[in-house]
N, C-alpha and C positions, 0 to 999 in steps of 0.2 A: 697611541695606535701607531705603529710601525707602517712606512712607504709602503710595503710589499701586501698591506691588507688592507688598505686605503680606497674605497669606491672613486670610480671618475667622478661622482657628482659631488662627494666630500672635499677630490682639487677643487674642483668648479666651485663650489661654496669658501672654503679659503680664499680663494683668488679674489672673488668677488668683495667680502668681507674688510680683506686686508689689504688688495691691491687698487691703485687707481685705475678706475673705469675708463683705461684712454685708448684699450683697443676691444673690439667686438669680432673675436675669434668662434670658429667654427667649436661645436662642443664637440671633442677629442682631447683626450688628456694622451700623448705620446708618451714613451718611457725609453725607447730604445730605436735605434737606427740604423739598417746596414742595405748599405747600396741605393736601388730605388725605393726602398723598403719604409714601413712607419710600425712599430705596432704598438695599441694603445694599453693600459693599465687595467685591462681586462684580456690580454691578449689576442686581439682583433688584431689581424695585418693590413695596413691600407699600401696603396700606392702612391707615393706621395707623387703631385703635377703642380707644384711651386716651388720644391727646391731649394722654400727661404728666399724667395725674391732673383734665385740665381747664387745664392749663394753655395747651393749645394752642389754646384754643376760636378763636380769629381764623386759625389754618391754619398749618403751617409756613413759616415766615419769610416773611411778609406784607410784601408790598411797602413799602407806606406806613410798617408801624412800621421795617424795616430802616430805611428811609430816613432815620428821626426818630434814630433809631440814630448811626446812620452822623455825619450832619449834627452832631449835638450832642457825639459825640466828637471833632470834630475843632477843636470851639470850650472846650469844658469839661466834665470828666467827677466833677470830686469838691475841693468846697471843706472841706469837714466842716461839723457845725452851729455851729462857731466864726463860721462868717460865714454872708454869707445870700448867695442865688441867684438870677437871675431866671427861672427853671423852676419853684422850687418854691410861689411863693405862686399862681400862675395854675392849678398843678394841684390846690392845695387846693380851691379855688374849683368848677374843673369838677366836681370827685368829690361833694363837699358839693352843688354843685347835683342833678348827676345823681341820688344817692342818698337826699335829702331828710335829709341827720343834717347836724347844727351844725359838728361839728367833725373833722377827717382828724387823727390821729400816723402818718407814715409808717415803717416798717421795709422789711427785707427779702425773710428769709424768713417761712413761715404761721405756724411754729411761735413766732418773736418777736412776730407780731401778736396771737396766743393768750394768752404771756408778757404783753405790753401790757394786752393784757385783763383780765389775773386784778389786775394792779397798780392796775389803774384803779378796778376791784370793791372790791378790802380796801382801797384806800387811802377812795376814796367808802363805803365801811360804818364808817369810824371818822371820818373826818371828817363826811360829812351825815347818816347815818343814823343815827349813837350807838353802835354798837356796841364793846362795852369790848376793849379793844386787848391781844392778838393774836387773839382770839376766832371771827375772821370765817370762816363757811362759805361754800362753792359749792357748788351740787346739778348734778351731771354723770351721766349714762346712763353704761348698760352698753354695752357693744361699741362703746364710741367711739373716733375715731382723731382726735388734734390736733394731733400733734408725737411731736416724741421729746427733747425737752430733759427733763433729770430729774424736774422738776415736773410736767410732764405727761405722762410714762409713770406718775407715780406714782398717777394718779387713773384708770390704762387698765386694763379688765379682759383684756385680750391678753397670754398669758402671756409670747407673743415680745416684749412694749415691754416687760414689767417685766422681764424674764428678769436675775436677782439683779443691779438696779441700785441697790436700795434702800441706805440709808435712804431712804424719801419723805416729802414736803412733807405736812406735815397740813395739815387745811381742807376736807377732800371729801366730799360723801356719795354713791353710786355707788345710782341707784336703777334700776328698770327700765324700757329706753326705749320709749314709747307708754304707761306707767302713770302716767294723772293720780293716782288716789288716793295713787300711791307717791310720788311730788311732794309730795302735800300731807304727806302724812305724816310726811317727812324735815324739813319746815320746824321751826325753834326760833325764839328771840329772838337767837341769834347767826346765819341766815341773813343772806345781802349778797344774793346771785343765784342766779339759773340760768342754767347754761350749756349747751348742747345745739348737735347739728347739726341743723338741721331737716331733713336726708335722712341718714343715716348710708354715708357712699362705701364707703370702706375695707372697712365690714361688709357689702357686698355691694351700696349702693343699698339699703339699707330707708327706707321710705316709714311715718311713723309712723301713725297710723288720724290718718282725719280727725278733724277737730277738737282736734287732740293740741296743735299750735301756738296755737289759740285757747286752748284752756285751762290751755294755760302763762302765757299774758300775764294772764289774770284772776287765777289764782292770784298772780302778782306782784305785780299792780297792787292785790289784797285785803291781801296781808302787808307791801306799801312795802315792795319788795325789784327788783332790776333782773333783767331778761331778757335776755341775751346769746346771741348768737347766731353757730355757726361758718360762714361760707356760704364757705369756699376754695375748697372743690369744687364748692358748690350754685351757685354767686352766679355772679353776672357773666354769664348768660344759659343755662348749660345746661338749666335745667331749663324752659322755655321762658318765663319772667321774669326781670326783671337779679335778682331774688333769690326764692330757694326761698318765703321767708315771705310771699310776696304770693299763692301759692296760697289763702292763710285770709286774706288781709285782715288782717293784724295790721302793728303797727309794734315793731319789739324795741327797747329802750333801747340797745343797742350791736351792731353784727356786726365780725368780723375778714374781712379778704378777704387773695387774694393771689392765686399763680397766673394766672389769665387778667389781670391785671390788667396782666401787661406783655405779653400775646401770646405768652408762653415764652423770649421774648428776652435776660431779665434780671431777677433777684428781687426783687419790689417789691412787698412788705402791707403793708395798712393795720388799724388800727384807727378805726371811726367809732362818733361816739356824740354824747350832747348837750351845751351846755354845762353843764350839772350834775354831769356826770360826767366832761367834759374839763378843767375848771377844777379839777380835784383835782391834776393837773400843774403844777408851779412848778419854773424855772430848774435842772438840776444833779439829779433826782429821778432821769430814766428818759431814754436816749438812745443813739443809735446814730452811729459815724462816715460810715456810709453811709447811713443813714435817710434818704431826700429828698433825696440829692446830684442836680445837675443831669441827666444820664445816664440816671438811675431815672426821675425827673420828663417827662424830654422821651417814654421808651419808653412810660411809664402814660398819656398824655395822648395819644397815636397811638394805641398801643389802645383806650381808649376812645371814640375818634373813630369809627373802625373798628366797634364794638359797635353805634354809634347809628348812623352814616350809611349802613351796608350792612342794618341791618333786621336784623341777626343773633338780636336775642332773638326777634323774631317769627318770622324764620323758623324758627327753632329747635320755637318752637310747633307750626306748622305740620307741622313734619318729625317732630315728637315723637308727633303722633296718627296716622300712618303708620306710624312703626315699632311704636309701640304694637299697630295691628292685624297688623302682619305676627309679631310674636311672641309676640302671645296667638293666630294661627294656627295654632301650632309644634305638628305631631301625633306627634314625636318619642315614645317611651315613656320616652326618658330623662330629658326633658325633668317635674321636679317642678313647678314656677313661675316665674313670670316677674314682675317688677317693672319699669315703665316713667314716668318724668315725662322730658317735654321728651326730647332726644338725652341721656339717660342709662339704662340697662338693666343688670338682674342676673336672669341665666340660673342659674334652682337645678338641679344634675341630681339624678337619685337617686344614693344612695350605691353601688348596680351598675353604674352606669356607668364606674367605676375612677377616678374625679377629674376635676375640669376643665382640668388641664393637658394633660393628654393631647393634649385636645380643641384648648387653644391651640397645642398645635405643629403639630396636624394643621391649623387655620386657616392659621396661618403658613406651611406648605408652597404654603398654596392661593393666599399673597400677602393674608393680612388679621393685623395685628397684635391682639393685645387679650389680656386680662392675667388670669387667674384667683385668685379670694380663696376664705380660709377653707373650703379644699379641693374641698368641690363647686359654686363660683359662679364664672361666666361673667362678666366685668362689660364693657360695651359704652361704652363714651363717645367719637362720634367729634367732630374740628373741628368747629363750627357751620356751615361753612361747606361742608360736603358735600352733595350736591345729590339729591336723590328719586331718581336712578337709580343712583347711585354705594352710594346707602343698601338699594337692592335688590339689588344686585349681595352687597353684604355680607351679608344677609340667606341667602340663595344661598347663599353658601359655607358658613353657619352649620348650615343645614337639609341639605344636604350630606355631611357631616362627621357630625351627628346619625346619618345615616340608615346612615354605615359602621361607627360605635358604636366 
């Protein structure tokens, strides 16, 4: 039987079949993508309100980046970092401008940029900062999501990431996220950093109180310790700035990015940071065969193109204080709160509402994709590139759906 005559339930049966049961997706079998667009293997068209985590924020399959795509595979897709490229030093260059840090390591996916991260902290806490070797702490929040490599479920209070993978990586202190006191509190003489999202995705879109990212950087900068920062999901324009942390005016000593960073096209994070803390990297230490291969380089430098020259973080702005009033409008009774920065939103219901899945299928029937967390949260992220009526129309359906409970 040929793709093209293939039932969504026949995917859904293969899948099930052949594939490990490690994720429990909405039934939709997708086929094709353009812009804010989905449609599935029956020709249904949804609206997609996830994005891929953010990773879609340039739209599905963007013209421009397919193109850089396309182009550069048919010239060179992968030397390894045995030799060098002429893709990859041009896009260190733009990122580092764009984003104002010294220095880019590229990887693939968020969870290796995370990885990057933590190597870059213990290796910088015993080489600059003194501390006696293997000693080095990290200070990470509660309900955070980074990855799922073993290291970093080990520091996850989600009982699904740790669910018996342990032993885990010591080195963690797990404090509670928006508690400056509990920050300070957790500091010793063997702290290296903190690490934090500064919007928590996964956990629903929490918004820490303001001031929370300011006085993490103080607290850093009083104890000579670094401030890291995960923006995978924040960064790269959803929250209506290329990063979450510019809402406070702060500068963090390091962020990992990924996802939007290629358009969704192909897995490409990065770590940035300064030369203080990139210069702990010498020849043979930390490296990847696809890290900055041509390919990755040519799709990250199209997206990025794409971020700056279509306006998308600003419009993102713009569009983020519109949906904002249309779902602090929400006269729903099921409706408990609402969380909004830039196009990103988490719908709390009460717990009488019966879950927010529910709720997602019944969107989904109405042609609007979006993905529900941690039982009763709604989360809403769509492309950046959705336009004020496309973004009412979804609204619509949201309030809708509400109102048949």
């Amino acid at each position: 039987m040929s793709l093209a005559t293939r039932s969504a339930e026949s995917f859904i049966e293969l899948e099930s079949r052949y594939g490990a049961h490690n994720y429990h997706p909405l039934d939709v079998v997708a086929e094709r993508g353009e812009g804010v667009h989905l449609w599935d293997v029956d020709g249904k068209k949804y609206m997609d309100f996830l994005a891929a985590y953010s990773a879609v924020n340039q739209g599905h399959n963007h013209p421009r980046i397919v193109k850089a795509m396309i182009d550069q595979a048919q010239r060179l897709a992968l030397t390894s970092r045995a030799f060098r490229n002429d893709r990859f030093p041009p896009l260190l260059e733009k990122l580092c401008k764009l984003t104002g840090f010294d220095k880019a390591l590229l990887m693939n996916s968020g969870a290796e940029a995370v990885e990057t991260a933590i190597k870059a902290v213990r290796k910088w806490a015993y080489d600059v900062k003194g501390i006696e070797y293997p000693k080095a702490e990290i200070i990470v929040a509660d309900g955070n999501f980074h990855g799922r490599t073993t290291t970093i479920v080990g520091f996850s209070t989600d009982p699904d990431s740790t669910s018996r993978f342990g032993p885990f990586t010591p080195g963690f202190k797990i404090v509670p996220y928006g508690d400056l006191q509990a920050v300070e509190a957790a500091i010793t003489p063997n702290t290296a950093a903190i690490f934090m999202e500064p919007i928590q995705g996964e956990a629903g879109v929490l918004i820490p109180p303001v001031g929370f990212l300011r006085g993490l950087r103080e607290i850093a900068d009083k104890h000579g310790i670094l401030l890291v920062l995960d923006e995978i999901q924040s960064g790269l324009g959803r929250t209506g700035k290329l990063f979450a942390f510019e809402h406070e005016g702060i500068r963090p000593d390091g962020v990992t990015i990924g996802k939007a960073l290629s358009g969704g096209l192909y897995p490409v994070s990065a770590f940035l940071s300064s030369n203080a803390v990139m210069d702990v990297f010498t020849p043979g230490i930390h490296g990847s065969t696809y890290g900055g291969n041509p390919l990755a380089c040519a799709v990250a430098s199209a997206a990025l193109d794409v971020l700056v020259d279509e306006k998308l973080v600003e419009r993102t702005a713009e569009l983020g204080s519109h949906l904002d009033k249309r779902l602090r409008a929400l006269t729903s009774p099921l409706v408990k709160g609402v969380r909004v920065r830039g196009l990103w939103a988490g719908v709390d219901l009460v717990p009488e509402a019966g879950g927010a899945r529910k709720f997602c299928y019944k969107l989904k029937d109405r042609g609007m994709l979006c993905k529900d967390t941690h039982v009763n949260t709604i989360r809403l992220a769509p492309p950046l590139v959705i336009t004020k009526e496309e973004l009412d129309w979804a609204v619509d359906q949201l309030e809708a759906v509400l109102a048949e409970g």
